[in-house]
N, C-alpha and C positions, 0 to 999 in steps of 0.2 A: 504494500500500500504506500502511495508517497506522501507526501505529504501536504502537496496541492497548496491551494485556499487554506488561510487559519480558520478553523469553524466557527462559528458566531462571534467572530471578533468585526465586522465588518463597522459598527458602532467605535469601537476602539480607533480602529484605523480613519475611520473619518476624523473623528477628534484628532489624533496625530499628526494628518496632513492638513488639517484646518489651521492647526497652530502651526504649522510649519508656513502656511501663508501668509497667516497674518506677521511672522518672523520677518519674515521678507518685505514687508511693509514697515519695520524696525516696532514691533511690539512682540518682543521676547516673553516667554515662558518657563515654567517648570513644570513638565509631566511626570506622576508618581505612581509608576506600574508595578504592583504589589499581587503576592500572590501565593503559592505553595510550591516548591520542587515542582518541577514538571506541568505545571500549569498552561504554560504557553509564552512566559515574557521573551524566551530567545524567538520564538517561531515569530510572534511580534514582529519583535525588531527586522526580522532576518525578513517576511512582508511588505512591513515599510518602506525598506530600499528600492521595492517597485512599485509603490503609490508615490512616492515625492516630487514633488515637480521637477521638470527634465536641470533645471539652472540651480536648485538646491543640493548639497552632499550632508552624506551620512557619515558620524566620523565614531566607533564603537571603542569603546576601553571596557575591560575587563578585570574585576576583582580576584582576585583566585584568593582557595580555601589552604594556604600555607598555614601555619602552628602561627609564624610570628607572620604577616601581612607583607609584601613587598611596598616600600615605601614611596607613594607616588605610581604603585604599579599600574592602575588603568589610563592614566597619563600616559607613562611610556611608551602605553601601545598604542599610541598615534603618531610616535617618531618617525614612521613612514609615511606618515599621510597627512605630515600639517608643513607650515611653512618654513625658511631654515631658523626666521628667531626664534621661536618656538622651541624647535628641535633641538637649538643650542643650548636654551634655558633649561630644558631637560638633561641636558648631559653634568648641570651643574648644581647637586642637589640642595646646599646651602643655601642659591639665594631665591627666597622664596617670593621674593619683593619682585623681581625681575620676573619669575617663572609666572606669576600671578598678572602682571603686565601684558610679558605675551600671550599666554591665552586669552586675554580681553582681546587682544589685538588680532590675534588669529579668527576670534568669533566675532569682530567687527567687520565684516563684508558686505559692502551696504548693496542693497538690493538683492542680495543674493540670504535664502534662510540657510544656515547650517546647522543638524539637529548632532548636537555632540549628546552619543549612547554611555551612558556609564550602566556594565549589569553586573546584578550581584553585591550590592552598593553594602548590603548587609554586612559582606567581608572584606571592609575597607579600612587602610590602615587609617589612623589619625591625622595624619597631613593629607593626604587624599580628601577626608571630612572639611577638616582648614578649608580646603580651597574649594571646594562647592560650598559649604557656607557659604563663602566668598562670591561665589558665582550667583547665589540664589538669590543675596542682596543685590546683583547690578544686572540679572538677566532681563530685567523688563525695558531697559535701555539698548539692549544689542538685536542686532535681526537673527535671534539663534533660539532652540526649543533645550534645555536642559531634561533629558531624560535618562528618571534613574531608576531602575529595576533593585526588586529584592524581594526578601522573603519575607514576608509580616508574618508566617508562624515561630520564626526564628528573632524576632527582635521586641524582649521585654520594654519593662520599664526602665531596664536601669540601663538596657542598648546605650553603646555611644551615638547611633544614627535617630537615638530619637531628639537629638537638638538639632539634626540636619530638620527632621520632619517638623519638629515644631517651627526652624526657621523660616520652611517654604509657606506655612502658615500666611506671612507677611509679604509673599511676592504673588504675580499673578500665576498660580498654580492648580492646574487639575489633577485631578486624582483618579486613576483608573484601576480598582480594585480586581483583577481578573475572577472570574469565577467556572469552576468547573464546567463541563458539557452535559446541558439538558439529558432528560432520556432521549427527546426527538433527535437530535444528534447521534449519540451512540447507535440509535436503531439505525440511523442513515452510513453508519460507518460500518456494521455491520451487514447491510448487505453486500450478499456477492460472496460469503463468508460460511462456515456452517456453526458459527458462534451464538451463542443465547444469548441477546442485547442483554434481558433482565438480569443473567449471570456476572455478562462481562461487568454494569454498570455495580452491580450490588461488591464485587471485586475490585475496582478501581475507584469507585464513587465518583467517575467522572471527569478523573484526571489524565487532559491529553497524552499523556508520552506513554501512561500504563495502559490507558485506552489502545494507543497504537502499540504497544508492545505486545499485549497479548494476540492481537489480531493479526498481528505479523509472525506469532509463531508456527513454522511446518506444518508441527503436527493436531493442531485445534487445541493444546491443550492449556490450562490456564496454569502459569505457576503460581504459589504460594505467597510469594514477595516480589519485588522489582529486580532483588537480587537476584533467586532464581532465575528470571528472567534473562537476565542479560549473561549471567554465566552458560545458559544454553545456549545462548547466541555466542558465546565465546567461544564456546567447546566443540559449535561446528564448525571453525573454521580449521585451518589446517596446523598443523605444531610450530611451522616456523610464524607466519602470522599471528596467533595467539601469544607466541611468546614477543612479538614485537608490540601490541598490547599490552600486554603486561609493564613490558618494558617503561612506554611512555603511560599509565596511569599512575604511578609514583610521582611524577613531576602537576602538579598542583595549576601551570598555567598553559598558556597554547607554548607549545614549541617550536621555535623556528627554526630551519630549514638546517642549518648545523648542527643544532645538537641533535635530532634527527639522525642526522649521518653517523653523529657518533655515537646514538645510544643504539640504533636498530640497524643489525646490518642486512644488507640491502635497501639502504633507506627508504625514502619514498616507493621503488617499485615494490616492497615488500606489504607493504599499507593499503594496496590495492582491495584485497579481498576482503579488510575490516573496513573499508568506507563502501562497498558494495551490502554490503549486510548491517550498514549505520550506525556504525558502532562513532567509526569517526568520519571528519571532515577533513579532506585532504585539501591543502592548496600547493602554489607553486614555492611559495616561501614558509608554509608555518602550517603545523597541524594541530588537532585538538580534536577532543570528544566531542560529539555530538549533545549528549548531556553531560551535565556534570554527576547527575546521581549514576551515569553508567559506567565513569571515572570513579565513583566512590566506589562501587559494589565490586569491580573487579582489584582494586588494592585491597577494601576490607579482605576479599575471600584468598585473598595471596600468603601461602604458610609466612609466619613471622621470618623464617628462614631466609626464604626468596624474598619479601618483602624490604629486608635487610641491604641483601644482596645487591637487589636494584635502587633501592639509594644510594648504596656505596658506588655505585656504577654514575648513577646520575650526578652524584656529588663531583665522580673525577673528570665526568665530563665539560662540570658548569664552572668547574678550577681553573680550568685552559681556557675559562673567556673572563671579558668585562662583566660577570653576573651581579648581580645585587646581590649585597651581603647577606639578607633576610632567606635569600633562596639558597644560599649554599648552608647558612645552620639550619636551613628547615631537612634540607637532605643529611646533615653532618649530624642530628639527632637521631635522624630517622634510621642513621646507617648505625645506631651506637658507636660514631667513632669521634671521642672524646679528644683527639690531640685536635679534629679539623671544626670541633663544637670553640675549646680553648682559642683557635687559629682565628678563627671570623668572629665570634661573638660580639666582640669589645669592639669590634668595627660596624657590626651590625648596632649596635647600640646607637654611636654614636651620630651614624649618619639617621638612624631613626630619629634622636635626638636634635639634631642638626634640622630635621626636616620638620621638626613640630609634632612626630609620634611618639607624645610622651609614654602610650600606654605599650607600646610595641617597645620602645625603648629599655621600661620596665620588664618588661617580659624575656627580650634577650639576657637582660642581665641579672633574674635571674637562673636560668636557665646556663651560662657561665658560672653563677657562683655555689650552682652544683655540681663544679668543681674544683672549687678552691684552692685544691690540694695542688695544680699545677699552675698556680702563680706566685712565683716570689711576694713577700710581705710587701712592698715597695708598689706593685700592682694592685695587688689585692685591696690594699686600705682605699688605692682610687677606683677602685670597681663596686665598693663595699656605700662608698660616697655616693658613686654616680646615681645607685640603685635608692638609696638611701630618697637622694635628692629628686627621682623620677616618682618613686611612690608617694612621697609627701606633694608632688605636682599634679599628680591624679588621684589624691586624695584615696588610693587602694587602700584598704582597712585589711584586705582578707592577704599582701603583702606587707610585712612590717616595717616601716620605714627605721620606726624607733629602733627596732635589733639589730639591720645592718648599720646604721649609725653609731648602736653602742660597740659595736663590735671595731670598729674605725678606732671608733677613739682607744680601745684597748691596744690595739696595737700602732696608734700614735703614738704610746704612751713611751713604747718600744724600739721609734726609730731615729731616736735625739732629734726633733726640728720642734722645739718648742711655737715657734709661728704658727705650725698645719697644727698640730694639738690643740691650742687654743681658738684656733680657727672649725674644726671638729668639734670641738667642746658647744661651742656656740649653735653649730646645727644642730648639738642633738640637745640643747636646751629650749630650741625650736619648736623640733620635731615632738619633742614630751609637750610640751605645750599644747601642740595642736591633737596630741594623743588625750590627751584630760589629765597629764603624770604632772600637773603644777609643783609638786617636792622636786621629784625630778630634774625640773627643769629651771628650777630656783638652784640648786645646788649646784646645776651643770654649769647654769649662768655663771656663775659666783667664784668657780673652780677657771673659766675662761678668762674671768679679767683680771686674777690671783697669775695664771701663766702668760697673760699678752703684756702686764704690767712689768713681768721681769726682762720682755724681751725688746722693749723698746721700741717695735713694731705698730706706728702710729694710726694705720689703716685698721690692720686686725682691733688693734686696741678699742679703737674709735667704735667699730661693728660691736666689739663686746660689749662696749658701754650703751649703746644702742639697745641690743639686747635686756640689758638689766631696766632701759628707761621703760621697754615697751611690755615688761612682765610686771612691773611697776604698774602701770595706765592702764593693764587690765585687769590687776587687783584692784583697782580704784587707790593706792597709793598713789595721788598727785603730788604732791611735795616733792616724793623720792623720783619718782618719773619725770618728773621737771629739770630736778636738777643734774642726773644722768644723763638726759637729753643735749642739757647745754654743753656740757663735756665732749660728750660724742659732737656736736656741730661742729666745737671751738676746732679739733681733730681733723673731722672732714676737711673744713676750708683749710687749713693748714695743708694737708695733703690733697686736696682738690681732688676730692672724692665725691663725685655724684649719688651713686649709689648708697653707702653711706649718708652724706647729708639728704637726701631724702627720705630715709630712714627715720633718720633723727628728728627730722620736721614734725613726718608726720605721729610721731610717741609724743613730743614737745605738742603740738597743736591739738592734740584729742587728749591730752594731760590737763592743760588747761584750760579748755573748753568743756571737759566734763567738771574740773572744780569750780565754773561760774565764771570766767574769764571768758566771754564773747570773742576777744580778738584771737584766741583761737582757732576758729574757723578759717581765718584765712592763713593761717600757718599750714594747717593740714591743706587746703587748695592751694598754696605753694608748694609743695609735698608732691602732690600730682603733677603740678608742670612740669616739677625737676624731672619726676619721672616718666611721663609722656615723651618730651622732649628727648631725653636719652634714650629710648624705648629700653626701656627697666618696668618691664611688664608685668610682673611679680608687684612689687613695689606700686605701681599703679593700680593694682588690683585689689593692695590692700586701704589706700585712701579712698576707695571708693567703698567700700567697707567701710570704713571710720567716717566717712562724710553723712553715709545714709544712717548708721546706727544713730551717731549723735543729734540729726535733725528731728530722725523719731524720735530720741529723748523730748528735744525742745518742743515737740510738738507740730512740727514744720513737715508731715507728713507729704505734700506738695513738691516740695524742694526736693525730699531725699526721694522720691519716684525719677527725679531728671536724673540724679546719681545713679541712683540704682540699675537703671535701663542703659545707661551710660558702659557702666561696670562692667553687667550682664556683655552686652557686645566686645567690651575689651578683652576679659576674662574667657570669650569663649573664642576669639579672633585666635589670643595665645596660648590657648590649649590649658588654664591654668583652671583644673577644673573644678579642684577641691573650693578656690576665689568662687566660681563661677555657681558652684551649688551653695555657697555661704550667702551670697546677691539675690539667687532667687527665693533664700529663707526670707531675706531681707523683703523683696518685694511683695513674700505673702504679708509680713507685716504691715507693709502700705497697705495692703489689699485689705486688712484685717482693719484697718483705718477706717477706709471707707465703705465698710461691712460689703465689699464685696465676696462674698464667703466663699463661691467655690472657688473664684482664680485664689485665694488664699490657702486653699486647700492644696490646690495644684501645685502649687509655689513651693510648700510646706514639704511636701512629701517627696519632692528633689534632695531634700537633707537629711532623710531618713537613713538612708544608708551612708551615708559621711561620719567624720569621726566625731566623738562626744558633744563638744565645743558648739557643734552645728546642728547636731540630732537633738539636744535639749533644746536650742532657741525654737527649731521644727516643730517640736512636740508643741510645745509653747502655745504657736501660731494655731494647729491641729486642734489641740483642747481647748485652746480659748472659744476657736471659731465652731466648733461641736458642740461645746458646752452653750454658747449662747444661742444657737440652733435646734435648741431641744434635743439634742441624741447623745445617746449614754457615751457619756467622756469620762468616766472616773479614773480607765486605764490608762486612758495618756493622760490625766494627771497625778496621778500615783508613778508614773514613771518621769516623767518629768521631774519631779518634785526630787524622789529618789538623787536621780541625775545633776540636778542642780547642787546638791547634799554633798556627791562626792566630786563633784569639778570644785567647789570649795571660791568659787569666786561670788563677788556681788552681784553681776553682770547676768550671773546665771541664778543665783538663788534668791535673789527678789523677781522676776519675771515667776521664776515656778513656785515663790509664797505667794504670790498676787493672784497666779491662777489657782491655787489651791484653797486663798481666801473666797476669790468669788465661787468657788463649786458649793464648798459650804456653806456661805451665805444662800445664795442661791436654793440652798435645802432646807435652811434654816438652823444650824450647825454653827452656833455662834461661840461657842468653847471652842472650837477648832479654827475659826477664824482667828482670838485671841491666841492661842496654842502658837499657830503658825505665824501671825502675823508679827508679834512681838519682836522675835528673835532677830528677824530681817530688818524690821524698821528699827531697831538700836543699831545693828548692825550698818543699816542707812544714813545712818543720823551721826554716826562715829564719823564714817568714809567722806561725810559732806555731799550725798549723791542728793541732789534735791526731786528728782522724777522720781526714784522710786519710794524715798523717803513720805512725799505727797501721795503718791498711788497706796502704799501701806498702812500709812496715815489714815485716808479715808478708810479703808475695809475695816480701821481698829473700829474707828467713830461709830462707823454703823452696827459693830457687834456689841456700842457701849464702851469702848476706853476712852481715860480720858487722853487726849493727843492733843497738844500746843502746835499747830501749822498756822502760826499768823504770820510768819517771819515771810511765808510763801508764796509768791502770787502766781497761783498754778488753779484751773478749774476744780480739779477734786481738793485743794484745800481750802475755795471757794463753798464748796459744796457740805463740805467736814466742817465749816463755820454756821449753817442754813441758809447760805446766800445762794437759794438757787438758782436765780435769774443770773447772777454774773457767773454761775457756771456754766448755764444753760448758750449765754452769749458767750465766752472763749473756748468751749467746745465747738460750736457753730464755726468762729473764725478761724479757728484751728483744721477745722474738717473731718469733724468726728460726729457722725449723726450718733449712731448707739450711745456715745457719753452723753449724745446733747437730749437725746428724749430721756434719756435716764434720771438726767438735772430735772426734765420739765414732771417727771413722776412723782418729784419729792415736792412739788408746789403744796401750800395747802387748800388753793384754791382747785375746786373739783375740776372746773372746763378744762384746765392746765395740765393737771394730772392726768386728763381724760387724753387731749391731746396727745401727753409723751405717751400715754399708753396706746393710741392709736398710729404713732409713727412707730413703734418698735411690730406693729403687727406687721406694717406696711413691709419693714425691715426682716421681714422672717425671724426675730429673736423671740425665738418660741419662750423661751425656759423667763426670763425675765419680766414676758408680756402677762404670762398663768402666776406672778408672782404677786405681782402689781394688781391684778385683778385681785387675788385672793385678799390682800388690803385694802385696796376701797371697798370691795364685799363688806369687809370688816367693822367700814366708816360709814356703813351703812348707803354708800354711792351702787344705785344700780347700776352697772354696768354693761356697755353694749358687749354685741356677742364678740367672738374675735376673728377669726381667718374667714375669709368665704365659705358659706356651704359646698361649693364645689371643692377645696382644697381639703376640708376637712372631712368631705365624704370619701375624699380618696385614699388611695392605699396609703399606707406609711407618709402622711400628708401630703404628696405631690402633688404639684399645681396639675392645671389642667394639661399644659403645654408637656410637663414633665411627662403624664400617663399618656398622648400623643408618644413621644419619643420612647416609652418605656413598649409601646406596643409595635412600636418597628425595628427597638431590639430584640422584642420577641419573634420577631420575622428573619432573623438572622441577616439584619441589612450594617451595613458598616457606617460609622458617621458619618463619612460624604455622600452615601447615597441617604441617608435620613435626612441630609442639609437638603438635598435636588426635593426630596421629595416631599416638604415642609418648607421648603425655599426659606430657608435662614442659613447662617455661615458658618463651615464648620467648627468655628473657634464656638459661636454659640452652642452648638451640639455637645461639643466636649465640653462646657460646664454643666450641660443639661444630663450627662449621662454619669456624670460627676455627682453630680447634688443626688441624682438616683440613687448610687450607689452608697452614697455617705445616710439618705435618711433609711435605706432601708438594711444597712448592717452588712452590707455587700462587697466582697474583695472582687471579684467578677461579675462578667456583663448577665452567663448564664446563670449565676448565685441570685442576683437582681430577681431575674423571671421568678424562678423557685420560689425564693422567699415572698414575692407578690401573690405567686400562685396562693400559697400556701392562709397568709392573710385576706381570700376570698376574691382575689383580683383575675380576671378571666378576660384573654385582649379580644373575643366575639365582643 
């Protein structure tokens, strides 16, 4: 059977060459063809190059499934087919600034569309990621289609490709979800066959390539798996052709025409009989599988032996060229051969490194420092670093940054250069930091600028002192922070050290900007310039962190959203990711601001899996914004709380006494408001923090303490006085509706109270609106009902719009097709399917159903 026409894709393919036209007209896109193994995204693409118009080119890059990602590898594979700047910029992996250039410039051809194919997007390294990000933000300027293939059953939540997909969110992008083949299909493919449609579909469930595989087998009969399948297609071929299969399904990408020669002898003419029975694709320069799953199934079934064997073969093949380093340790694992893992590794790293693949970077090294045993001490400590410093950059939890770092400094300790010791000392005083080990990394600090102090060395020094200002400023130690800061500056400019004095800046500017010194603020946005300007992206990353935290203090929720989104884009430009999930904790708390609950929700749970420091502020955001939405939060605040306990900062354990105060208030649990709140607010009130101080403050008031906040002029200590108009006004100016109906609840005038209790329904704040009610009851105020009848007749309260969306998940339709078919956008869908999921107790879209079922919800 060939392959013909793609079957009901002819919908697909319009849209494809429609946007290909309008390219042409200089209105760029991004197409997102998602799907399951075998589905049809190659057959697609491989279509497409006969529908495009005659003046348009197709340019294809390919991800392959290596262990570590080749870097920039579906790039590369347009070396033959793009222009020489291009081509040049490719051979020079460093500069990414140039490489980024010419590909704008190559997909600048005016009147002409060009649809550059990326497949497979799912197993893309991280610099690959980088530069489509990159592309997503500027394709609606170029006359070119951005189309990129993958697998959606292969890419969770915590995928690196889901901030490509959240980016394209923002550019003009469609979304082509492929889906299986109808029965009427099958039945159509099926004739001419002695095959049972109802057999074959109940067997394949309707996926093209198993669909065609079974129907293509001799003998009518069905196999078991895909891999049967293709291993009897193996095994009818002849012994020397089979074994030249074998051969090339070890090597992970297409293969060109030399290594060819040298892995299969007879090269090309030997290949004949497996591209006649479609195993592969022969060309004149480069071969490759026809699928990739028929690549997989004949390596998985190959004895470990052989398996072995033919890495070691492909390894020495791809030695004798210019290979990518990433390709020779994926063979030089594969082969267990440990001297040629030692030989490339540390260069695979770096050029990963170099290229912006933090997380491939990490993973070469340690895949090296599984074998440690054959690098001199001398090596090792800068290998121990590099790893050190790649997993605290991609914020890897389930990699320890902190052990190969302690492990550095032990044998710093070893190799007399008191500079690198103290300079080591310092990262892993860092590192604990960002780990929640605050002992740790107090002690580490302290042991650094004890050894950079004897050596004279004014740079490290300066860094060290840096160090101690900015473990200072996030104790809430101002004083001590301040005045380390000034040290470390005097340092910098002395040695005219950028990095360094930006450092310093920005400990000095959020040191005293949280102890009440306003001219703070532009110390830390001096802090950024230094650092933008030098690109010290790291360092940038982190003043945009300290600009957004401190305005939320101040109450300037406003402000720190232009940071924050600011951040978000630098942080995610420089691959710095652990920044980057810290920014979007940061921006659920705007979000939590302006009670937009579920982007707060979404935002939140980017920090879930991040290290402690981020996962408590997360949780934070989570139980705040659950607890005021009526649904049972007592476990993220019980954890939270926990968490803030043992991080042992203020930063962290007034935010989880605050929320642990409102739950209980909230229940009426006023001994546990007192309990909890106490400790923090002395502990507030020591530090000089005046936000949390006034937040704690109020929770005492209303549980009955007595609290002295005159000194404050903050809304809740507005409110903790009975002023509730002037809380109700600097909440409003501030931009906090939920404090501001909150102020208007405590009125003692009924219409007023009535009011705040009527905008907090408006607001979905279930749990405080049933509060507020139960006290005017009390006051003897009748009160009106609360939520609409429609919202409150529905399942697990969802609006009406919600049980619409909840019943075309039931339909097993994807959000983009629920946006088409409700015509709203799918950014709105994804919080619609979000708030689903959060009010009815739901980790999953099918859990949703269930659970609705289960509560009497029926989508007839």
């Amino acid at each position: 059977m060939s392959e013909g026409r793609v079957l009901e894709r002819e919908t697909e393919l319009a849209t494809l060459t429609d946007a290909a036209r309008l390219a042409a007209g200089g209105s760029g896109s991004v197409v997102l063809v998602s799907g399951e193994a075998g589905i049809g995204k190659s057959s697609l693409v491989r279509e497409l190059r006969h529908e495009l118009p005659p003046d348009a080119r197709l340019l294809v890059g390919q991800c392959d499934d290596l262990a570590t990602p080749r870097v920039l590898g579906p790039i590369r594979d347009l070396a033959g087919s793009v222009g020489p700047d291009l081509a040049r910029a490719l051979r020079h992996t460093g500069g990414r600034d140039a490489l980024f250039t010419a590909l704008l410039d190559e997909l600048d051809w005016s009147g002409h569309a060009t649809v550059l194919v990326v497949e497979d997007v799912h197993w893309a390294d991280e610099a690959t990621l980088d530069l489509l990000r990159y592309l997503v933000r500027r394709v609606a300027d170029l006359p070119a289609v951005l189309l990129l293939t993958y697998r959606d059953d292969e890419v969770d939540g915590g995928h690196p490709l889901r901030r490509l997909l959240a980016g394209a969110a923002g550019a003009p992008a469609t979304r082509l979800p492929l889906r299986a083949l109808s029965a009427a299909a099958v039945r159509d493919l099926c004739v001419g066959t002695s095959a049972d449609p109802d057999v074959v579909l109940s067997l394949t469930a309707g996926n093209p390539f198993l669909v065609r595989e079974v129907l293509e087998s001799p003998d009518g009969g069905v196999p078991a798996s895909v891999v049967d399948l293709v291993l009897a297609r193996l095994h009818r071929l002849d012994p020397s052709t089979r074994d030249a299969v074998e051969r090339l399904s070890v090597v992970t990408s297409t293969v060109d025409r030399a290594l060819v020669d040298a892995l299969v002898p007879g090269g090309l003419t030997a290949l004949a009989a497996a591209e006649d029975h479609g195993l592969l694709v022969v060309e004149p320069r480069r071969v490759y599988f026809r699928h990739e799953i028929t690549r997989r199934a004949v390596v998985d079934a190959l004895p470990a032996a052989r398996r072995t064997a033919l890495n070691a073969a492909a390894l020495a093949a791809f030695e004798g060229t210019a290979a990518d380093p990433a390709q020779l340790v994926h063979h030089a694992a594969g082969a267990g051969d440990v001297a040629a893992v030692v030989r490339h590794g540390p260069a695979a790293a770096r050029a990963a490194a170099s290229g912006g693949a933090h997380r491939e970077a990490a993973a070469h090294l340690r895949l090296v420092l599984g074998h440690r045993e054959h690098f001199p001490d001398t090596e090792l400590v800068e290998l121990l670093e590099a790893s050190a410093f790649e997993c605290y950059t991609v914020g890897d939890q389930g990699r320890s940054a902190m052990t190969d770092q302690a492990e550095a400094v032990e044998l710093r300790r070893t190799l007399g250069d008191p500079v690198a010791l103290g300079a080591s000392l310092r990262w892993l005083s860092r590192i604990c930091w960002w780990c929640g080990d605050r002992p740790g990394a107090e002690a580490a600090g302290a042991e650094a600028v004890e050894v950079l102090t004897s050596t004279g060395h004014r740079r490290e020094l300066a860094l060290a002192y840096s160090n101690t200002s900015q473990l200072a400023m996030l104790a809430d130690r101002c004083d001590e922070a301040t005045e380390a800061a000034r040290r470390a500056i005097d340092l910098a400019r002395e040695v005219d050290e950028p990095a360094v004095l930006t450092h310093a800046l920005n400990n000095l500017g959020t040191a005293l900007w949280s102890g009440g010194d306003a001219s703070g603020q532009a110390i830390v946005e001096q802090a950024l310039e230094v650092a933008v300007a030098q690109g010290l992206s790291e360092h940038a990353s982190r003043a945009y962190c300290n600009l957004a935290w401190q305005l939320l203090l101040d109450l300037r929720p406003r402000e720190a959203a232009r940071h924050v989104e600011a951040g978000i884009r630098h942080a995610e430009q420089a691959e710095h990711v652990v920044f980057w999930k810290y920014l979007h904790v940061e921006r659920g708390l705007v979000a939590l601001a302006d009670t937009r609950w579920e982007d707060a929700v979404a935002d939140a749970r980017v920090g879930l899996d991040a290290t402690n420091p981020i996962r408590c502020t997360a949780l934070f955001v989570l139980g705040r914004t659950t607890l005021r939405t009526g649904n049972p939060a007592q476990d993220l605040v019980d954890e939270c709380w926990s968490l803030g306990q043992a991080l042992d900062e203020l930063q962290r354990t007034a935010p989880a006494a605050a929320l642990a105060c409102e739950a209980a208030w909230l229940r009426g649990d006023l001994a546990t408001v007192r309990e909890v709140g106490r400790p923090s607010y002395d502990e507030a009130t020591r530090l000089g923090s005046r936000s949390w101080r006034t937040e704690l403050g109020h929770w005492l008031v209303l549980a009955g303490e007595r609290v002295d906040l005159s000194d404050l002029d903050h809304p809740y200590a507005a409110l903790a006085r009975g002023d509730w108009r002037a809380a109700a006004s600097g909440w409003e100016r501030a931009g906090y509706p939920y404090e501001e109906a909150t102020a208007l609840t405590h009125a003692p005038e009924v219409d007023v109270a009535l009011d705040g209790l009527a905008r907090l329904d408006a607001l979905g704040a279930v749990a405080l609106a049933n509060r507020v009610r139960d006290d005017l009851r009390e006051r003897g105020v009748r009160v009106p009902r609360g939520p609409s009848a429609a919202t409150r007749g529905n399942v697990g309260g969802l609006t009406p719009r919600q049980v619409d969306v909840l019943g075309l998940v039931a339909q097993g339709l994807s959000n983009a097709e629920i946006a088409d078919r409700l015509v709203l956008s799918v950014r709105t869908v994804d919080h619609h399917v979000a708030a689903i999921l959060q009010k009815l107790g739901s980790h999953t879209r099918s859990e949703a159903v269930g659970r609705a079922a289960e509560l009497g919800w029926a989508t007839g």
